[in-house]
C-alpha positions as CSV (number, residue, x, y, z in Angstrom):
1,X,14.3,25.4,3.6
2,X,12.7,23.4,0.4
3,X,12.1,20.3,0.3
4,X,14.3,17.7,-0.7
5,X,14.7,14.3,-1.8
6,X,17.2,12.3,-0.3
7,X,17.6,8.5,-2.0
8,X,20.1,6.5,0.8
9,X,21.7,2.8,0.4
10,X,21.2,0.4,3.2
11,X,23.1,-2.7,3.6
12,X,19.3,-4.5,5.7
13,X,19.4,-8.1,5.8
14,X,15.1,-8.8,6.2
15,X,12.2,-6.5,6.8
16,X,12.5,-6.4,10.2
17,X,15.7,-4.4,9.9
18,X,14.1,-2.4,7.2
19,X,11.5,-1.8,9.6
20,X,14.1,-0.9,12.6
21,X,15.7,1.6,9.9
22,X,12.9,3.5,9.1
23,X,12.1,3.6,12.8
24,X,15.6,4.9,13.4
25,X,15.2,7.8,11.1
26,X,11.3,9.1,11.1
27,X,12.4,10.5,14.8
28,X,14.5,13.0,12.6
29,X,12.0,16.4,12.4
30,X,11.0,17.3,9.2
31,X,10.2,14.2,7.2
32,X,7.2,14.2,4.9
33,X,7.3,10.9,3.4
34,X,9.8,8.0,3.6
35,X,9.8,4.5,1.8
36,X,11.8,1.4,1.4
37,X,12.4,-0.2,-1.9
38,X,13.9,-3.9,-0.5
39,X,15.1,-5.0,-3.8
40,X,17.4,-2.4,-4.2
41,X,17.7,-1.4,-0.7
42,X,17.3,2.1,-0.8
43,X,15.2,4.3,1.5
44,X,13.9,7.3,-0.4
45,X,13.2,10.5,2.5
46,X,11.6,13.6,1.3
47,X,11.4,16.6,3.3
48,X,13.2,19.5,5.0
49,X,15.1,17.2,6.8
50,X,19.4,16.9,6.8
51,X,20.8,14.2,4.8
52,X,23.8,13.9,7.3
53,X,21.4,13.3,10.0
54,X,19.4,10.8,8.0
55,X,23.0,9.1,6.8
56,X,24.6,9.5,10.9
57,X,20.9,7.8,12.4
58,X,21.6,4.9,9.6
59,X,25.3,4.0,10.4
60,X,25.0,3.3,13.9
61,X,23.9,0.3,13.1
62,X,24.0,-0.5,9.4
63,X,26.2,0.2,6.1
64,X,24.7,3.6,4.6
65,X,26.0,6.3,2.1
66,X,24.1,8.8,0.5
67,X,23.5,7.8,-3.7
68,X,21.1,11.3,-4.0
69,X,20.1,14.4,-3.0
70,X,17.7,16.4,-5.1
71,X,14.6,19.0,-5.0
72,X,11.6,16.6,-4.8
73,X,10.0,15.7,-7.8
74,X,6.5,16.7,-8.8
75,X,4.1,14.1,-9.8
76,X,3.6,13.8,-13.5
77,X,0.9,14.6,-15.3
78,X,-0.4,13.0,-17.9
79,X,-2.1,15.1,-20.8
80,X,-3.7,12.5,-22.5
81,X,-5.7,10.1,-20.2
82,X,-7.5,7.3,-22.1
83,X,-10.3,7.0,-20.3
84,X,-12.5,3.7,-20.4
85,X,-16.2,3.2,-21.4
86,X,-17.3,2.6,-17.9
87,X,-19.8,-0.4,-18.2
88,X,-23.0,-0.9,-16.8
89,X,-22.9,-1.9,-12.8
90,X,-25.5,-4.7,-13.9
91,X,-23.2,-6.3,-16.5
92,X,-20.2,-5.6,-14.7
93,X,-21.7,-8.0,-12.0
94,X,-23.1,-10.4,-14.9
95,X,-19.7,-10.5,-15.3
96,X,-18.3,-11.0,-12.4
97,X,-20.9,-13.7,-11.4
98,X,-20.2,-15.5,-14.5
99,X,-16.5,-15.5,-14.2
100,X,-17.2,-17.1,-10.3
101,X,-19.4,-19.6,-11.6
102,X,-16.8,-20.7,-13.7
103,X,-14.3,-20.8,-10.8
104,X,-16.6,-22.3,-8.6
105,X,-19.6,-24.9,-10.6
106,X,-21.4,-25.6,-8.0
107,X,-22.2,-21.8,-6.7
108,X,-25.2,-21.8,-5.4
109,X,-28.1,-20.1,-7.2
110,X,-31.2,-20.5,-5.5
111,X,-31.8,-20.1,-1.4
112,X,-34.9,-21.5,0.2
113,X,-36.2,-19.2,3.0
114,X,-38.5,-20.9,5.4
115,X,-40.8,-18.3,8.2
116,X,-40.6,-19.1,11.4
117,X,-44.2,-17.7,12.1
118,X,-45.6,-20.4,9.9
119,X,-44.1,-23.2,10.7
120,X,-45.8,-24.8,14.0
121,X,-42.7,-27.0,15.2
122,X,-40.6,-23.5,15.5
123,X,-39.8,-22.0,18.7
124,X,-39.6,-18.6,18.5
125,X,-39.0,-16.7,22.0
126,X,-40.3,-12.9,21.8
């Protein structure tokens, strides 16, 4: 059996009973991959799995009917990727630091580190 993509409405109020629907149908055997889009509410299942079983596991509890069912898509490709001068890590982090300091004036630049071993009021225990 090949793949499939099933795209299913559900009538789920918050994302706890999007979360209770997805729980209700991953016990179904042979799902590869399942998301929830909440602003349209539809949960997209892709693998050898049934769409009546994936549609039956749905209604016992909440509004569902099937809007798709499809081979599963391959990912595009894209030909022509632009690629990007990569920059130099050092001025990437100029960059970065600058663009904090500017968030943040009063950053602090310089750190004083004091040795325990010479200073004589220090307890050190070894």
């Amino acid at each position: 059996m090949a793949e499939k993509k099933i795209v299913v409405k559900v009538d789920v109020a918050d994302d706890d009973e999007k979360r209770k629907a997805m729980m209700a149908v991953s016990v179904l055997p042979g799902i590869n991959f399942m998301c929830m889009d909440m602003k349209d509410k539809k949960m997209t299942v892709i693998g050898t799995v049934d769409p009546v079983k994936v549609v039956d596991k749905l209604r016992k509890r909440w509004n569902a009917h099937v809007i798709s069912v499809g081979p599963k898509e391959e990912p595009k490709k894209t030909e022509a990727k632009k690629e990007e001068p990569k920059k130099d890590s050092a001025e990437h982090i100029g960059q970065l630091v600058k663009l904090y300091q500017a968030y943040n004036p009063r950053l602090t630049t310089h750190y004083s580190v004091i040795s325990r071993e010479e200073d004589p009021n220090s307890c050190v225990i070894c």
